[in-house]
Structures are given as structure tokens and as C-alpha cells.
C-alpha positions in Angstrom: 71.8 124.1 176.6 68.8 126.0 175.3 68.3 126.9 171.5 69.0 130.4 171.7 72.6 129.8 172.9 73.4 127.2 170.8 72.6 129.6 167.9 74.8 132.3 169.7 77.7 129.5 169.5 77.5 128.6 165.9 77.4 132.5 165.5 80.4 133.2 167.4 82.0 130.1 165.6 81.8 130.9 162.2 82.6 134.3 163.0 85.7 133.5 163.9 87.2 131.7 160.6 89.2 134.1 158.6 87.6 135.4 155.5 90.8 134.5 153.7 90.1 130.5 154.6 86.8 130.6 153.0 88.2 132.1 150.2 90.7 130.0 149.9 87.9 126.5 150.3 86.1 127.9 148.1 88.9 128.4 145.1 89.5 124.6 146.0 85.8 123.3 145.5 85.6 125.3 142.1 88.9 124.3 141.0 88.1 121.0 141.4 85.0 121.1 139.4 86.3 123.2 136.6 87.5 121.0 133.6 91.2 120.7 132.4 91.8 122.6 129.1 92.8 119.8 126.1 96.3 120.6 125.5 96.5 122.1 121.9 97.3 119.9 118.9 100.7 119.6 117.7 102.2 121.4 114.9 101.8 119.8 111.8 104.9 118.1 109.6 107.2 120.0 107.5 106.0 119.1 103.7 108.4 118.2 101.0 109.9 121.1 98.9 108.1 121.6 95.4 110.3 121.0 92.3 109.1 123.1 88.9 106.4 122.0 87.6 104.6 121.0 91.3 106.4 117.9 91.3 107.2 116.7 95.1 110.6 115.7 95.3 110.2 112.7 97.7 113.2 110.9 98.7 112.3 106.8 97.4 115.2 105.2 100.2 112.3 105.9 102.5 109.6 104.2 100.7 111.3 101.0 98.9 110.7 97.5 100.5 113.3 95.4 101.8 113.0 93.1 99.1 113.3 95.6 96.1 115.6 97.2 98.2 117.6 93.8 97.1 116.6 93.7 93.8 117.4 97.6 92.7 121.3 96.7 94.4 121.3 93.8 92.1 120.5 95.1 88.8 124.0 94.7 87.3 123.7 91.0 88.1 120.4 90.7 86.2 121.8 92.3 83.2 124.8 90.3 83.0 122.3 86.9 83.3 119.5 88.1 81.2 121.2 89.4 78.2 123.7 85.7 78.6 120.4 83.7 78.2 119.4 86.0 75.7 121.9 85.4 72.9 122.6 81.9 73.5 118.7 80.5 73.8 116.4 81.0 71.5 113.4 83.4 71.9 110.4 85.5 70.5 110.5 88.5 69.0 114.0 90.4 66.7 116.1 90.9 69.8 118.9 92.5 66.9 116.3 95.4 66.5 116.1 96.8 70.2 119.6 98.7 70.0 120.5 100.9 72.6 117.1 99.0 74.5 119.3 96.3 75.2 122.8 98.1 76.0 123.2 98.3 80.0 125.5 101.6 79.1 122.9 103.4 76.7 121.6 105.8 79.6 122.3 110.0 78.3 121.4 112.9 80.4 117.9 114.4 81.0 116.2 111.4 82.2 112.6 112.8 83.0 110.4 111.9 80.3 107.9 114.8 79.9 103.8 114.1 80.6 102.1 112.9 77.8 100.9 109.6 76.2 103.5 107.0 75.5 103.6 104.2 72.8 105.0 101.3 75.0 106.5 98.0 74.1 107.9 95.4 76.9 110.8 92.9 76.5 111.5 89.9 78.3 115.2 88.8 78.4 116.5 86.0 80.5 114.3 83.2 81.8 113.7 81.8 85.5 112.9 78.5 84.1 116.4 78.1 83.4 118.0 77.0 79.9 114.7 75.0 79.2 112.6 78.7 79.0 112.5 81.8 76.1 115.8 83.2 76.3 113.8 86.7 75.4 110.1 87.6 74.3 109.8 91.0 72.5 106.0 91.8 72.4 103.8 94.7 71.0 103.1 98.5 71.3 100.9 99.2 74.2 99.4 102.5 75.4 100.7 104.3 78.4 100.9 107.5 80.0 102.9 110.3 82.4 101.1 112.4 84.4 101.8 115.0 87.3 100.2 114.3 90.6 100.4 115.9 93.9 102.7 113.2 94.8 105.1 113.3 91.6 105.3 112.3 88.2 103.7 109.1 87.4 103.7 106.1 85.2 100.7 103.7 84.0 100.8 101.3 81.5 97.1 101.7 80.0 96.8 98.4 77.9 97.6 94.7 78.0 97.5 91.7 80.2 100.2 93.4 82.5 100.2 97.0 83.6 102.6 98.5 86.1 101.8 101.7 87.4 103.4 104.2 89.8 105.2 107.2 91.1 108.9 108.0 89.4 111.3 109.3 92.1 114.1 112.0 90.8 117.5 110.2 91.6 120.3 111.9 88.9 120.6 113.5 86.0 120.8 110.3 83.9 118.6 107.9 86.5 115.1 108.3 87.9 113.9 105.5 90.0 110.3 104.2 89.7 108.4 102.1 92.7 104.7 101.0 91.5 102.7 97.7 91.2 101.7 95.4 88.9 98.0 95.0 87.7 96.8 91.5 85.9 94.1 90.9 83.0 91.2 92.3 84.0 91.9 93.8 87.1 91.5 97.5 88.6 94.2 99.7 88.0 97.2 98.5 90.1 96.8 99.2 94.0 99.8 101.8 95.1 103.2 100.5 96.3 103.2 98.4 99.0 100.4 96.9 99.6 100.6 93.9 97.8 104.6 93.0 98.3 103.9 90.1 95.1 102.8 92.6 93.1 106.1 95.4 94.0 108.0 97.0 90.7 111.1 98.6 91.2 112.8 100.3 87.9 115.5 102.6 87.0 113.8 104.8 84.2 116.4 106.3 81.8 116.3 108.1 78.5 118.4 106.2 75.8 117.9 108.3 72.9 116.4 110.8 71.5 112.5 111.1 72.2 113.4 107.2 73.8 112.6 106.5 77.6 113.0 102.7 79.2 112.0 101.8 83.0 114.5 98.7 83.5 112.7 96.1 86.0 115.5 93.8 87.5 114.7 90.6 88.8 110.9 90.5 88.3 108.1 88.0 89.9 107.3 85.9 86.8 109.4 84.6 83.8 112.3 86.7 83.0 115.1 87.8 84.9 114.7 91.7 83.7 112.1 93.4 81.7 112.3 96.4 79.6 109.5 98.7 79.1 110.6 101.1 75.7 108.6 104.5 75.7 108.4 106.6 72.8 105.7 109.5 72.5 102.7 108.6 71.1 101.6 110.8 67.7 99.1 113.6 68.1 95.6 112.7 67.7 94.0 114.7 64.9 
């Protein structure tokens, strides 16, 4: 076949595919080389309602451990020990001061302490080691402190060997219930809940008089078998 009508052929050929058809190839090809769009991010989550004040009003049943989980459920049971090895062993300290401290029952309504500095004091009743330990230790005034943070109100001990810290979760009107962690000696302020399960605090925090906050710790890691932190504002620097 000569050249000139093998050109006519390929002429006649292509002339005969449809104009749709190449159309139609040609949306494939690109289509193919076109990139898929990301799909769009989701939504972001619902955040918690604000109470006055800017407090968040976080529900703590979704944050507590397993284990202080146990411990909060078996407060009663740590009062009824403590304060037994508290009156019959001996111990540290004029337990026949604390008052209403020491009452299981003293809790009135209005139990959100306000912000502010705090004069704090803890007592140690009960003893893990058993009838051979203090039956009670009653130490000193400390300094601590109540501030509002994006997350809620919360509670650091400033001074001393031992300083809890951590957020206070709104429970009742005569119960607020406080998850933080404990810092030692010389450490950094205490990491936040949960990170260090040895170091976990839970507390119910209740106002027992007037101007007279306690956070009651049942069941804690070392010594006692429930620790009361007293917290009475602090007087106005001049």
C-alpha cells in the first residue's frame, strides 16, 4: 500500500469515531488525574455549660480512677476506723480542739468555698500501722489557695512537706468533690490527676461552719486512714 493511502485510511478512521466518545475518553483521562478533595473536618465537641462565675461544671464520675472510685464509696468506713483508733491510741496534737473537724455529720449548706487565700491545717486520724502507730497527728497552719481556672475552681496547698492540689467538682448543695494529686518536699507543684495513680487524692470538700471549709481524704496512701485538711480564710494583708 503506498503512503498516500494509508494516510487516507487513518483519515477516514478517525473520522469515523463519534465526537461524543472522545469526549467522553477524555473526561476519563482528566478525571483520573484530578486529585480527590480531603473530606472536611468534623465538627468540633459540644463544650461543657458555664456556671456563674466561668466555672465549667464538669461531671467528676467521668474522670475518677477505678481505685478512688473505691475509696470515695468507702468513706463511711474510714470514718468509723479512723476516729476508733483515734480515741482509744494515743497521738499528737489536741484532737478535743478540732470540733465539728472531726464530726462525720458537721457538713451545712453552701459548700463552695469562695477564691481566696486559705490558712490550712491537716489532721491525721487513724493509723495503717495498726494499734502499734499515732492514733491521730494534728499539725500546723499552712498556706493554701482557691482559684478559678478555665477548668473549675481549684485547690493548692502552697506550703509544707505535703501539698495536694486540684480541681473541685460541684456535687450538692452541702458536698463538692475534689480529684487532685499529691506533691512531696521539694518537688514541682503536683502533676494533674491521673498521671501518677500513687500520688491520686480524692476528697469530699464541705463547709462545717461559719467561714470553715475541710476536704475529707479517705483512705489515703501513707499513714492514716483519713486526713482532714481545715480551711479558714487567711487575714488581709495590709
Amino acid at each position: 500500500m503506498s503512503r498516500s493511502s494509508t494516510g487516507k485510511s487513518r483519515f477516514k478512521a478517525s473520522a469515523l469515531i463519534p465526537g461524543a466518545l472522545i469526549s467522553g475518553v477524555l473526561a476519563t483521562v482528566l478525571s483520573g488525574c484530578a486529585t480527590t478533595p480531603s473530606p472536611p473536618p468534623p465538627p468540633p465537641p459540644p463544650s461543657a455549660p458555664d456556671a456563674p462565675g466561668g466555672a465549667v461544671l464538669s461531671d467528676w464520675r467521668g474522670v475518677i480512677t477505678a481505685a478512688d472510685r473505691d475509696r470515695y464509696q468507702r468513706r463511711d468506713a474510714a470514718w468509723t476506723l479512723a476516729l476508733q483508733q483515734a480515741k482509744r491510741q494515743a497521738g499528737s496534737g489536741d484532737l478535743n480542739s478540732l470540733g465539728d473537724l472531726i464530726d462525720p455529720g458537721a457538713a451545712r449548706p453552701s459548700a463552695t468555698p469562695p477564691v481566696g487565700n486559705y490558712r490550712c491545717r491537716t489532721v491525721k486520724l487513724g493509723s495503717q500501722g495498726g494499734e502499734g502507730g499515732l492514733g491521730y497527728v494534728v499539725y500546723g497552719w499552712f498556706a493554701c489557695h482557691i482559684e478559678q481556672t478555665p477548668a473549675g475552681l481549684k485547690f493548692s496547698k502552697l506550703t509544707g512537706s505535703q501539698r495536694p492540689s486540684g480541681l473541685l467538682f460541684p456535687e450538692n448543695d452541702r458536698q463538692m468533690v475534689f480529684l487532685g494529686s499529691m506533691a512531696l518536699a521539694s518537688e514541682p507543684a503536683a502533676r494533674s490527676y491521673g498521671q501518677r495513680p500513687e500520688r491520686d487524692l480524692v476528697a469530699v470538700v464541705e463547709r462545717i461552719g461559719d467561714q470553715r471549709w475541710r476536704l475529707v481524704i479517705p483512705w489515703p496512701a501513707n499513714e492514716s486512714n483519713l486526713d482532714l485538711i481545715e480551711l479558714v480564710p487567711a487575714p488581709a494583708r495590709r
